[in-house]
N, C-alpha and C positions, 0 to 999 in steps of 0.2 A: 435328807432331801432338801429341807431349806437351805442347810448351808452352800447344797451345790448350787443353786440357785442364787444365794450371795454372793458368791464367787463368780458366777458365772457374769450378774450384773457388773460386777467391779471390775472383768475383766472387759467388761463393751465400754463402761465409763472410763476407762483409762487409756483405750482406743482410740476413744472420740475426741478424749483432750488432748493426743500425741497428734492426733489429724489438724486440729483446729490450729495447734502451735506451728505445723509445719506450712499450715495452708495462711499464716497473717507472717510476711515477711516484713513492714513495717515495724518500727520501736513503738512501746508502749504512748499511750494520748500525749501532748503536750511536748513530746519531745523529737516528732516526727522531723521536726526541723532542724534541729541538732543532728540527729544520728540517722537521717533517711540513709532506707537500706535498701539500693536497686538490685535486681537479681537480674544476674545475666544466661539466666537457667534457660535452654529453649530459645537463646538466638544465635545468629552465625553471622560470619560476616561474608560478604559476597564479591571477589575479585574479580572485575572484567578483563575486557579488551582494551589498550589505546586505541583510539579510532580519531584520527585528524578530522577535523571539520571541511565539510566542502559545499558547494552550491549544489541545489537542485532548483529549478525551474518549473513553475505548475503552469497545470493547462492553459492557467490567463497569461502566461510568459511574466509573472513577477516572481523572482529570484527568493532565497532560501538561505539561510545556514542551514545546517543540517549537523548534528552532531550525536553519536551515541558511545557511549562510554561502556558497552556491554551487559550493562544493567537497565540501563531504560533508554528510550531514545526520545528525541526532541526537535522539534525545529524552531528557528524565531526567523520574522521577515528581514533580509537583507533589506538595509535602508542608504538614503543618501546622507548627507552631513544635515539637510535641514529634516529629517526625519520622514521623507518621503519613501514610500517602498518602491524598489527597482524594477522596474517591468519593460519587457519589450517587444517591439510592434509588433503584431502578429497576422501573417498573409497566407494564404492556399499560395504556395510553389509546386504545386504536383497535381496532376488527377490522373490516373491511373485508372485503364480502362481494364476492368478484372477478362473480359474474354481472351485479351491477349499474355493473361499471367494465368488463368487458372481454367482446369475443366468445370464443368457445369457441375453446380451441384459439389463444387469441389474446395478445399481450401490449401492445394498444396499447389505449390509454385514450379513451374518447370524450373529447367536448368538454364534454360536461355534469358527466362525472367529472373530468375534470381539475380544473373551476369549483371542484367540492365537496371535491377534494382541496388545494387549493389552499386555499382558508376555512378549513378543518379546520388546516393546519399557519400561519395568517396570527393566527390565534385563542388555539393554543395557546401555554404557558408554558413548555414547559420548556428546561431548556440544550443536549440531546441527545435523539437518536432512532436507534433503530436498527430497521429495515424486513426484515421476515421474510414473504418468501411459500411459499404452502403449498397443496397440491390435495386432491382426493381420489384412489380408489387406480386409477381406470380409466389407460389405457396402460402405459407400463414406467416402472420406478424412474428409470433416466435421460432419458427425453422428461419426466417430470414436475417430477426436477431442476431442466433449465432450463427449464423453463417458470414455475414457481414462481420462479425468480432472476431471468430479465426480467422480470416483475410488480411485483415489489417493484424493480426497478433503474426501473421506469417510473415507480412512483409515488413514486422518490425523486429524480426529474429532476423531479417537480412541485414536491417540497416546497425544491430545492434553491434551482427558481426565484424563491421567494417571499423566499430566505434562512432556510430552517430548516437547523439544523445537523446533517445525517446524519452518523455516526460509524461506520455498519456498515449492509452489504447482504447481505442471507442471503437461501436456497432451500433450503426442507425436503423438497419434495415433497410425498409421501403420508408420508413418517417420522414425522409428527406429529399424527396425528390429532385432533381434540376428540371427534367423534360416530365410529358405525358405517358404516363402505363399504358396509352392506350394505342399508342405504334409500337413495334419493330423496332424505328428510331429513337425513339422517346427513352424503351426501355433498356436500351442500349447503353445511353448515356446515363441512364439514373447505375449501371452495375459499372461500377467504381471504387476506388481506396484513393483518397485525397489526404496529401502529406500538409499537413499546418505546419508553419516555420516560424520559427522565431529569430528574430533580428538582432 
């Protein structure tokens, strides 16, 4: 009985130092520096895409590199020679009155709107746009949310079609009034998608 018991120990103690010797891949003290031993057990390497650099343009309309290599991506600000960032003017070109693009309650675009939204961004100039929709104050702040963000996401599937460059999709709601909620007229003019341009 003891012996198997000796046995039995000597076989967990010779376990444990086959474990310890596999588990310290460094050389013995003092020579870690001579003979470092990097294991390359458990890594890969990771191929990407070539992906050329190009400009993107954020909602303040200053410019971008842009580059991803398939592994990570990255942007740094497009600058001038004295290290100024590039930015450019930015003006409301559009306001868009939603009753004559969309049903109530609704975010999809007739066919006739599409046509006219379509010409509108085939027509204009500039290098960037960014689409902001907006309601007046009838339902709750959040049905108008998105409701206001599909509208303008709708009429930036039109513009995108055509090849205009969207740089930003916004949904105000009722937060932004022009007129009073408290006409007809008022609320008329607050339901709207306004095209920001960039120059």
């Amino acid at each position: 009985m003891a012996t198997r018991i000796t046995k039995a120990l000597g076989a967990v103690a010779l376990t444990a130092l086959a474990c310890l010797t596999v588990a310290t891949p460094a050389a013995a003290a003092g020579a870690e520096y001579n003979n470092a031993f990097i294991s390359t057990q458990n890594t890969r390497t990771v191929t990407g895409e070539q992906y050329i650099p190009g400009i993107w343009v954020d909602p303040d309309g200053c410019e971008h590199w842009v580059m991803d290599d398939g592994v990570e991506g990255y942007m740094s600000p497009h600058v001038d020679r004295k290290g100024i960032p590039k930015c450019h003017r930015a003006n409301t070109c559009g306001v868009m009155n939603t009753d004559q693009f969309f049903a109530t309650d609704s975010y999809r675009i007739s066919k006739a709107g599409r046509a006219r939204i379509a010409e509108f961004f085939q027509s204009a100039t500039a290098v960037g746009y960014v689409i902001a929709g907006h309601t007046d104050s009838r339902a709750s702040d959040e049905y108008n949310m998105k409701l206001s963000y599909n509208r303008a996401l709708a009429v930036a599937k039109v513009a995108r079609s055509v090849g205009a460059n969207i740089t930003d999709i916004r949904g105000f709601g009722e937060r932004m009034p022009v007129a009073s909620n408290a006409t007809t007229t008022g609320m008329a003019k607050n339901r709207r998608v306004e095209i920001i341009c960039f120059q």
